[in-house]
VOBA-1610 file (N, C-alpha, C; in pm, whole numbers, padded with zeros to 5 digits, always signed):
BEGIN
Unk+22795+08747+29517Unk+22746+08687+29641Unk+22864+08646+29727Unk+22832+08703+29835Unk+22966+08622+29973Unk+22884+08468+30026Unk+23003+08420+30031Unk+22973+08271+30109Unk+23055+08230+30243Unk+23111+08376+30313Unk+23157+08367+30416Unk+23119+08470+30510Unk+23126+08487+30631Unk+23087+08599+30708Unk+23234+08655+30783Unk+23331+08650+30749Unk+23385+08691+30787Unk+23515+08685+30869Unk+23661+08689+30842Unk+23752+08692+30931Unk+23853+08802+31015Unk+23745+08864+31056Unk+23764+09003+31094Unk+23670+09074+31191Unk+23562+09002+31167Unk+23428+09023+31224Unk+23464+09036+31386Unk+23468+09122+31501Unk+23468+09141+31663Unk+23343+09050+31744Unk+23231+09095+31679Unk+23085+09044+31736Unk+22969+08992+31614Unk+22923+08895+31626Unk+22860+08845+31508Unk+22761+08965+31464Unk+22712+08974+31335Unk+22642+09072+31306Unk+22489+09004+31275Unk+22423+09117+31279Unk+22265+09058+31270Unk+22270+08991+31137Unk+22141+08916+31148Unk+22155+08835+31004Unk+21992+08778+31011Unk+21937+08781+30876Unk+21814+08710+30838Unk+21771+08602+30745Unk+21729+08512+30781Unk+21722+08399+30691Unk+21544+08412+30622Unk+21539+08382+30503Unk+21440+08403+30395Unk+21389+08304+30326Unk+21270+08236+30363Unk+21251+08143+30254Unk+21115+08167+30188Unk+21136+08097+30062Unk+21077+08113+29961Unk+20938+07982+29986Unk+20858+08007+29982Unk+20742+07929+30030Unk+20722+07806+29960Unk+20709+07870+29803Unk+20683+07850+29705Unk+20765+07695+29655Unk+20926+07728+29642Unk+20999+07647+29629Unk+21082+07584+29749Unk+21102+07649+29873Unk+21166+07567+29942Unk+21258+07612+29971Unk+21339+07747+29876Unk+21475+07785+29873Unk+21482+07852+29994Unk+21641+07832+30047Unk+21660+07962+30125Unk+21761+08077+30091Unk+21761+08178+30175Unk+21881+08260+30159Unk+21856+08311+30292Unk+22012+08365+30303Unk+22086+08409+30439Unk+22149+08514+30402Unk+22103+08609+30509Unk+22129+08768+30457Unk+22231+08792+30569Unk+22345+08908+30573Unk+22414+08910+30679Unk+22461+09112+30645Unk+22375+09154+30741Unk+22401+09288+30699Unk+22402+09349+30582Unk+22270+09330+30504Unk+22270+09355+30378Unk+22333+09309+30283Unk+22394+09178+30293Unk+22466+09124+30224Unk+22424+08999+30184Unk+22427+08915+30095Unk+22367+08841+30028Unk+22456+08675+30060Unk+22447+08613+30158Unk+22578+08549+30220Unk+22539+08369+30157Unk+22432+08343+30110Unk+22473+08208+30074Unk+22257+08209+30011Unk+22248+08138+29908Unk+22112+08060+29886Unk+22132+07938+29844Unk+22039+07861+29874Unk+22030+07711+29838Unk+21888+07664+29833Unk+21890+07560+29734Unk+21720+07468+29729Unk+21724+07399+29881Unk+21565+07328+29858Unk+21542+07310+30016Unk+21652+07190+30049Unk+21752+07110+29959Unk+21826+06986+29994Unk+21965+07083+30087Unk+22017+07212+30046Unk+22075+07266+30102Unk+22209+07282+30005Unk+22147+07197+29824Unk+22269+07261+29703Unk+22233+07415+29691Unk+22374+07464+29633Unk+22377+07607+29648Unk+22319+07630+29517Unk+22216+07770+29492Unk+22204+07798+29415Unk+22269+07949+29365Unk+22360+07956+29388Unk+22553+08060+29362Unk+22570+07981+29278Unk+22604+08076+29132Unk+22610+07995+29039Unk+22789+07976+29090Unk+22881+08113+29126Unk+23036+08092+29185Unk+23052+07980+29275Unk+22960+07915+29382Unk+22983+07806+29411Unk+22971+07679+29327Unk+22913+07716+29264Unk+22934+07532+29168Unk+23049+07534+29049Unk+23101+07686+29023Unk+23269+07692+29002Unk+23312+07659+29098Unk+23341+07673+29217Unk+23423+07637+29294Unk+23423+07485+29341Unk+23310+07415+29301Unk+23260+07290+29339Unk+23338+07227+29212Unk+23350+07263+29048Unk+23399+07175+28946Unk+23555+07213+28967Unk+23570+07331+28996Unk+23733+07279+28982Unk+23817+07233+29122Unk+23722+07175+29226Unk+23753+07052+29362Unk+23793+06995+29317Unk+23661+06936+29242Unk+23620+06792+29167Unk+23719+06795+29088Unk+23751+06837+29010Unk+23840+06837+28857Unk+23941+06784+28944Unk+24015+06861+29100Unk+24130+06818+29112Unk+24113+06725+29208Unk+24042+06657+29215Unk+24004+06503+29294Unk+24056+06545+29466Unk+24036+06651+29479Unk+24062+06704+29631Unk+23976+06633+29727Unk+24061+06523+29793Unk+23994+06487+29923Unk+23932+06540+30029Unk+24064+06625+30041Unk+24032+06681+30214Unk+24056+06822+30169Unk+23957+06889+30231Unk+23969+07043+30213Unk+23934+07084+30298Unk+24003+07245+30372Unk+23988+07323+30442Unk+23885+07457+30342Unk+23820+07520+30409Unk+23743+07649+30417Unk+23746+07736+30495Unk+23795+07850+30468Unk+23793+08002+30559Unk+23665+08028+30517Unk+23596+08000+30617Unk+23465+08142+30584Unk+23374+08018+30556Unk+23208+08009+30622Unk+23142+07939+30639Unk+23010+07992+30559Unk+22963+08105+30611Unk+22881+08120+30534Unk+22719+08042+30542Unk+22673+07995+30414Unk+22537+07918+30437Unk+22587+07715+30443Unk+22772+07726+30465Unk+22810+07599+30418Unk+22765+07541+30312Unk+22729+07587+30199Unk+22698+07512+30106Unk+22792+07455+30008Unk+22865+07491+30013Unk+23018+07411+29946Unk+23025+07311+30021Unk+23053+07317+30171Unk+23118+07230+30219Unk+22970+07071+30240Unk+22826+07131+30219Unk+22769+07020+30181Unk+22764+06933+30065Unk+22779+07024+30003Unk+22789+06977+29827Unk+22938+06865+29826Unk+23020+06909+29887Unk+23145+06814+29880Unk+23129+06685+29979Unk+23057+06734+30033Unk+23049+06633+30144Unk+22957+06487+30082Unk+22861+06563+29996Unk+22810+06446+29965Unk+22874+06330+29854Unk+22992+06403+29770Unk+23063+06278+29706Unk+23203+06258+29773Unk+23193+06245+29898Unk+23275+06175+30040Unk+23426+06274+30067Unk+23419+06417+30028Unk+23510+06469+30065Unk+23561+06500+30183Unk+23627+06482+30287Unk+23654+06530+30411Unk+23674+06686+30411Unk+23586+06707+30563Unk+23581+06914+30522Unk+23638+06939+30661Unk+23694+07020+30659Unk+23696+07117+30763Unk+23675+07276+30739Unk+23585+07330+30861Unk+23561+07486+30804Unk+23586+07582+30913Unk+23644+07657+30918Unk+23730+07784+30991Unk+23613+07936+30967Unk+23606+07988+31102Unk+23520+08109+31078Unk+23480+08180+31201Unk+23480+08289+31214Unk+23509+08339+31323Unk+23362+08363+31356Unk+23283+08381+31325Unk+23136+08396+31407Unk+23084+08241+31399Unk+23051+08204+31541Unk+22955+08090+31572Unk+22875+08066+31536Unk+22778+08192+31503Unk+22646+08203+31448Unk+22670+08120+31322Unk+22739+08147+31248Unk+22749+08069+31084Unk+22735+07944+31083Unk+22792+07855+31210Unk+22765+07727+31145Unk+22684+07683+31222Unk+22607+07752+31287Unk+22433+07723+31399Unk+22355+07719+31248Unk+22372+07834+31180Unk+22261+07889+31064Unk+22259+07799+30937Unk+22423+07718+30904Unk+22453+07656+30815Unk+22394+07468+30855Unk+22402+07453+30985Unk+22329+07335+30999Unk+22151+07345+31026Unk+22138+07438+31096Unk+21970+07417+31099Unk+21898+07480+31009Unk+21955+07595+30902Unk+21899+07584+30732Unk+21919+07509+30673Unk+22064+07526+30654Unk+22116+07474+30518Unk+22152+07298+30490Unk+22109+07244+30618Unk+22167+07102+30618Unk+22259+07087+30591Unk+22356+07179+30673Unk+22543+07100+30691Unk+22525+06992+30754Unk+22634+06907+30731Unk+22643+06800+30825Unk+22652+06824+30962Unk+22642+06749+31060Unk+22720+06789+31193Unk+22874+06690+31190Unk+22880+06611+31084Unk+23028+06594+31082Unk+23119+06640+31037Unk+23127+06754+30992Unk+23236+06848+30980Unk+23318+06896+31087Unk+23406+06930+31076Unk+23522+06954+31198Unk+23487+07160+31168Unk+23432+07183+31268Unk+23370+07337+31241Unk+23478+07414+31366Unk+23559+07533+31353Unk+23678+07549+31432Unk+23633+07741+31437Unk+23594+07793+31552Unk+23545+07937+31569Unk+23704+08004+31575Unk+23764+08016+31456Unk+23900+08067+31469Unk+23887+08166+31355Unk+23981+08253+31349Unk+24069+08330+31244Unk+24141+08227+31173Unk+24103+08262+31020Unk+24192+08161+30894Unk+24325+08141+30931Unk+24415+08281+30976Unk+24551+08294+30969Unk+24568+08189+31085Unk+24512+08213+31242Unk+24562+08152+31334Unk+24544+08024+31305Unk+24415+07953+31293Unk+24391+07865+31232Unk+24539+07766+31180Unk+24548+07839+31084Unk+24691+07787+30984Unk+24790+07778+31083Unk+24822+07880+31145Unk+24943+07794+31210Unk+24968+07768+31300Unk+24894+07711+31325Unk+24787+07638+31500Unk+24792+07461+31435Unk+24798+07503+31271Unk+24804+07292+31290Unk+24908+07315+31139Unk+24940+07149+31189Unk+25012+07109+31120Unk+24977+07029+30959Unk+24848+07023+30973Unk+24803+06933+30878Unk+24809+06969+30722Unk+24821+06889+30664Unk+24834+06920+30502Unk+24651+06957+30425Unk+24685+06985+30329Unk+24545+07003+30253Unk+24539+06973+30143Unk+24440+06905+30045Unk+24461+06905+29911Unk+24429+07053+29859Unk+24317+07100+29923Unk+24295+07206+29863Unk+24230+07306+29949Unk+24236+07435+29968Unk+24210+07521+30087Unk+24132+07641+30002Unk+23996+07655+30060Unk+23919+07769+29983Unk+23894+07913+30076Unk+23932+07994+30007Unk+23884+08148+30101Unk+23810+08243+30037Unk+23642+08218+30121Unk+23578+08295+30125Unk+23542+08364+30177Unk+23603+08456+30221Unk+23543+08541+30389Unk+23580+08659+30370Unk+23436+08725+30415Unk+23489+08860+30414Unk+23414+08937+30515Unk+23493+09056+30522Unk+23431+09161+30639Unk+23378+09298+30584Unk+23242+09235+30583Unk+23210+09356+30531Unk+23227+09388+30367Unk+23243+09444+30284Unk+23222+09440+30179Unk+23405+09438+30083Unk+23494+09340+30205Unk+23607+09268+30165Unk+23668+09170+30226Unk+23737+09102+30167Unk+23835+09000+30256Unk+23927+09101+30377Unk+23927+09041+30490Unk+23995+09119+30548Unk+24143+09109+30487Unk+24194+09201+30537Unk+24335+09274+30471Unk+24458+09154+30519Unk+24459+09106+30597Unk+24520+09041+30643Unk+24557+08886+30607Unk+24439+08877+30476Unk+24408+08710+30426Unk+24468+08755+30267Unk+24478+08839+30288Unk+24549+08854+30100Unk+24694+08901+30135Unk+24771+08907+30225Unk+24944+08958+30239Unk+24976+08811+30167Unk+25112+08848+30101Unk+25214+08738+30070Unk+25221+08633+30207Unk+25235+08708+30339Unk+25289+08604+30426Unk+25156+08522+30450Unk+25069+08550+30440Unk+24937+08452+30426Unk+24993+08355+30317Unk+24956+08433+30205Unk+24966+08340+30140Unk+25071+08225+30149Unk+25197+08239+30230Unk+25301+08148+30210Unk+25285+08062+30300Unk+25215+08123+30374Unk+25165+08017+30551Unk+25050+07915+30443Unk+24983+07935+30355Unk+24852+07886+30298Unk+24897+07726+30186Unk+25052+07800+30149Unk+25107+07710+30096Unk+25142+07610+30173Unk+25217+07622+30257Unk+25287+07555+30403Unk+25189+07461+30417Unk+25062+07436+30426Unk+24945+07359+30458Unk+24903+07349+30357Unk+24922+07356+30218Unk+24929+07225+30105Unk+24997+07142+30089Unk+24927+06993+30030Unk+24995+06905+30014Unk+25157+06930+29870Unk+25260+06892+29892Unk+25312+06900+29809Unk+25293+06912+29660Unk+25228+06815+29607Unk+25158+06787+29500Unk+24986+06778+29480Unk+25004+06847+29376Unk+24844+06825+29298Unk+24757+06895+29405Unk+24784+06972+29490Unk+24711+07092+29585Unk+24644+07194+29500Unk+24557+07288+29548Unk+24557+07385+29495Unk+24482+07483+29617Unk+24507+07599+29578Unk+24434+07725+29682Unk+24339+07806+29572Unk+24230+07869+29618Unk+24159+07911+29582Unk+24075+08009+29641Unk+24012+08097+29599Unk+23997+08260+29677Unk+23891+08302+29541Unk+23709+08317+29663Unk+23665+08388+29572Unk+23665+08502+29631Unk+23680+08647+29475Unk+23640+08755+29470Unk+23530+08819+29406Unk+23465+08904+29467Unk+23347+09017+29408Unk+23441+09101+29327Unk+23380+09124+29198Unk+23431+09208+29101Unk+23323+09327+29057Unk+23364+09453+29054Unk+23285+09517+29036Unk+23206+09534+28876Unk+23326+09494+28786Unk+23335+09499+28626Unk+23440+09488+28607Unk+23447+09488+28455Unk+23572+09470+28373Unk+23678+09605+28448Unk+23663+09695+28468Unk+23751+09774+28469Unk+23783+09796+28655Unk+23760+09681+28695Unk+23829+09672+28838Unk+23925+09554+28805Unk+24028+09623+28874Unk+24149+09516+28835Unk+24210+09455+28960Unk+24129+09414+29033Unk+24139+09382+29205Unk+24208+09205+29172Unk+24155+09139+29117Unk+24183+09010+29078Unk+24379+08971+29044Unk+24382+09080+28929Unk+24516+09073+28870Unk+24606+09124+28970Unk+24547+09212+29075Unk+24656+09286+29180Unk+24665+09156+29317Unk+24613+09056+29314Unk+24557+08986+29401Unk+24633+08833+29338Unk+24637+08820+29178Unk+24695+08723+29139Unk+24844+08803+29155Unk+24863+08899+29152Unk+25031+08869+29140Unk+25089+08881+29267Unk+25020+08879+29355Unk+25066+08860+29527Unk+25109+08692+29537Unk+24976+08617+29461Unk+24984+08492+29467Unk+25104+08472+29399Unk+25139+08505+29296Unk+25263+08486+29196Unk+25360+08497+29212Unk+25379+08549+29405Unk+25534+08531+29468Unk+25503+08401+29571Unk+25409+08336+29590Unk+25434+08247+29606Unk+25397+08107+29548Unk+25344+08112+29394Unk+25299+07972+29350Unk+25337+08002+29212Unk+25421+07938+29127Unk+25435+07950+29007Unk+25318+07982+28899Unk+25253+07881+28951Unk+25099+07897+28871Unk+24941+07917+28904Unk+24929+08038+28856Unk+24796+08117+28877Unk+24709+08156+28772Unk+24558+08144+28810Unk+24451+08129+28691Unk+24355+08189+28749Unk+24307+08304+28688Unk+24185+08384+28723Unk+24052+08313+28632Unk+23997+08250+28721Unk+23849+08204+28639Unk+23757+08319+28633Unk+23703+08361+28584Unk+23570+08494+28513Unk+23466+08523+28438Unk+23393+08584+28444Unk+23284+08566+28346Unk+23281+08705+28284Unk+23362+08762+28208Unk+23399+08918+28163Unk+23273+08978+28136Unk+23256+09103+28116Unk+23141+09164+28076Unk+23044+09139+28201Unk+22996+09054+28312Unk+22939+09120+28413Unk+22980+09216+28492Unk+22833+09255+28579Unk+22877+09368+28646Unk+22802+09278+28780Unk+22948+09333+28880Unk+22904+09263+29021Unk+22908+09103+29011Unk+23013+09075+29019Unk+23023+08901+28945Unk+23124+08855+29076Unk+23093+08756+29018Unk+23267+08662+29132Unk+23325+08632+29034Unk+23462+08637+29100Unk+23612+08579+29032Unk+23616+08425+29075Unk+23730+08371+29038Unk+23790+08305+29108Unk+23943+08297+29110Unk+23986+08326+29146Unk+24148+08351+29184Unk+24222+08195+29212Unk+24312+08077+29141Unk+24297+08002+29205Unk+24490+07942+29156Unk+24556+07921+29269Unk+24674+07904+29272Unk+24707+07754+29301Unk+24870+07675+29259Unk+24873+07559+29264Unk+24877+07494+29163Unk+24817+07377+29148Unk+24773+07280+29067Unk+24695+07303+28948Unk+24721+07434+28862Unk+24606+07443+28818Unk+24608+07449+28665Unk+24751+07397+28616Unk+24740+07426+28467Unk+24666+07363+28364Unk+24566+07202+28418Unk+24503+07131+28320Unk+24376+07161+28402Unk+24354+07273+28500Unk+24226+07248+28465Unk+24125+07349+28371Unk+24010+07268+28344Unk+23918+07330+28279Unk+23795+07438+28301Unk+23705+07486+28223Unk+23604+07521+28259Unk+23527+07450+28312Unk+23441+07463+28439Unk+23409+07362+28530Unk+23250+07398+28454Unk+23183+07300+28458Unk+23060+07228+28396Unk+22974+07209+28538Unk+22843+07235+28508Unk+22726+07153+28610Unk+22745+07027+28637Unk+22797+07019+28786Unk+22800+06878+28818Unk+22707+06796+28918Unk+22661+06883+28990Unk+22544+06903+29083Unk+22447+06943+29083Unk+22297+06931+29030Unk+22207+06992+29014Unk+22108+07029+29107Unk+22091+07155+29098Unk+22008+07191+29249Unk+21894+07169+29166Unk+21763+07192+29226Unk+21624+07211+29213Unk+21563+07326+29174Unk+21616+07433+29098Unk+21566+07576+29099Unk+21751+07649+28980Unk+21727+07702+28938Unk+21832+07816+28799Unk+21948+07663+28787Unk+21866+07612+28737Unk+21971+07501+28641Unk+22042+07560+28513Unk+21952+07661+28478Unk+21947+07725+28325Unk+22060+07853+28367Unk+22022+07908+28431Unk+22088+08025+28502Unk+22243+07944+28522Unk+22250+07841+28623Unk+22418+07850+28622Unk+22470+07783+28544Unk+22383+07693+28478Unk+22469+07621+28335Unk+22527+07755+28234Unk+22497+07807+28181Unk+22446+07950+28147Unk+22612+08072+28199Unk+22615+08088+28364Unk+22716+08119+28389Unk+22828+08051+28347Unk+22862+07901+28409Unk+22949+07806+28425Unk+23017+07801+28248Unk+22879+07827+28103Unk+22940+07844+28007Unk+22999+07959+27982Unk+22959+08051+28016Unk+23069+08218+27967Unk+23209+08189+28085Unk+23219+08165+28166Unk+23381+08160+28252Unk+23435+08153+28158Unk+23605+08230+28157Unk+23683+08195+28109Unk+23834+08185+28208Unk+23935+08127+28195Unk+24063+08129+28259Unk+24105+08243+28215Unk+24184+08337+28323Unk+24327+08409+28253Unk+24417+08352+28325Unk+24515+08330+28221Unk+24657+08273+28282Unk+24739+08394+28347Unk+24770+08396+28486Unk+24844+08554+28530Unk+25000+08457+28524Unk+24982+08310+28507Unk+25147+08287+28529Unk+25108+08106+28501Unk+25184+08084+28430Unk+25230+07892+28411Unk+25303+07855+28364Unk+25399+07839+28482Unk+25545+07808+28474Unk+25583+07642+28331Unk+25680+07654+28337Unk+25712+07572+28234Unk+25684+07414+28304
//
């Protein structure tokens, strides 16, 4: 599942929102693409977002930036145990769709930019900076170069930061992750591919920085609907270490 629409995108693309009568849930479709679901409170029900939600939490990340908006459901979920958000994304449409579905806040600092320009347009530090965006059925090309990445560093906080980047994996035998961690590995000593091996069509998590004590991230948020389902995921993840420096 994508949870961004895109940093690459020219003109917003059509998109349909879906709800489930029954329960309340929604989902947000974006060109055949499967771009964010959540119960009717607006927690995600992506089981990869509530990885990405335990290892925030794990690293007590205050303030976080987001490339790629999506159904905002990360950035509500954080919001509600008092994280400061800001979210970057080049179609408008995303965060019209993410507040009047999904119950984003309207206090988020919401910025209709490109990730890259974005970055070095401010000066501000981050504890932790997430990239989800993609165009079309990838991150644009331009959010995975080394010099991204070193601009990405530049806007972490010195210490106890971390960056993080989800990927679609096709299976075990796509090795997009490891070619993707060792880009990161010229610029962060330490890098950890979170995974759930043996699916097919799964998310990664790619996540650089701060990251040598953390753990397998656990249900910390419970939506209303596949409690079983992402507890379930959240237990098969495993770390690969692509690098942890001494």
């Amino acid at each position: 599942m994508k949870n961004g629409t895109g940093n690459g995108a020219q003109h917003p693309a059509p998109f349909a929102i879906e709800q489930n009568n029954a329960t309340g849930s929604i989902s947000y479709w974006q060109m055949g693409d499967h771009q964010s679901q959540a119960d009717k409170d607006g927690t995600s029900l992506a089981e990869y977002v509530h990885a990405l939600y335990g290892l925030i939490r794990q690293g007590k990340c205050r303030d976080v930036l987001m490339i790629g908006c999506g159904g905002g459901t990360l950035a509500t979920m954080l919001h509600r145990v008092g994280v400061r958000v800001t979210i970057v994304d080049v179609d408008p449409t995303a965060f019209a769709i993410a507040q009047h579905y999904f119950h984003m806040p309207d206090a988020f600092a919401c910025h209709v930019m490109d990730g890259a320009r974005f970055l070095r347009r401010t000066a501000h530090k981050y504890d932790a900076i997430v990239l989800d965006a993609y165009a079309g059925e990838a991150i644009p090309a331009h959010l995975l170069r080394p010099g991204f990445f070193d601009l990405v560093k530049s806007r972490l906080k010195a210490r106890k930061a971390m960056f993080l980047i989800n990927l679609i994996v096709n299976g075990d035998e796509d090795r997009a992750p490891e070619r993707i961690g060792r880009k990161l590995r010229k610029s962060w000593r330490n890098v950890r591919i979170l995974d759930v091996p043996h699916w097919q069509c799964r998310n990664a998590i790619a996540v650089a920085g701060a990251v040598r004590d953390l753990r397998r991230p656990r249900l910390l948020l419970r939506p209303k609907q596949r409690v079983r389902s992402i507890r379930n995921y959240l237990k098969e993840t495993e770390f690969r270490d692509l690098g942890l420096g001494a």
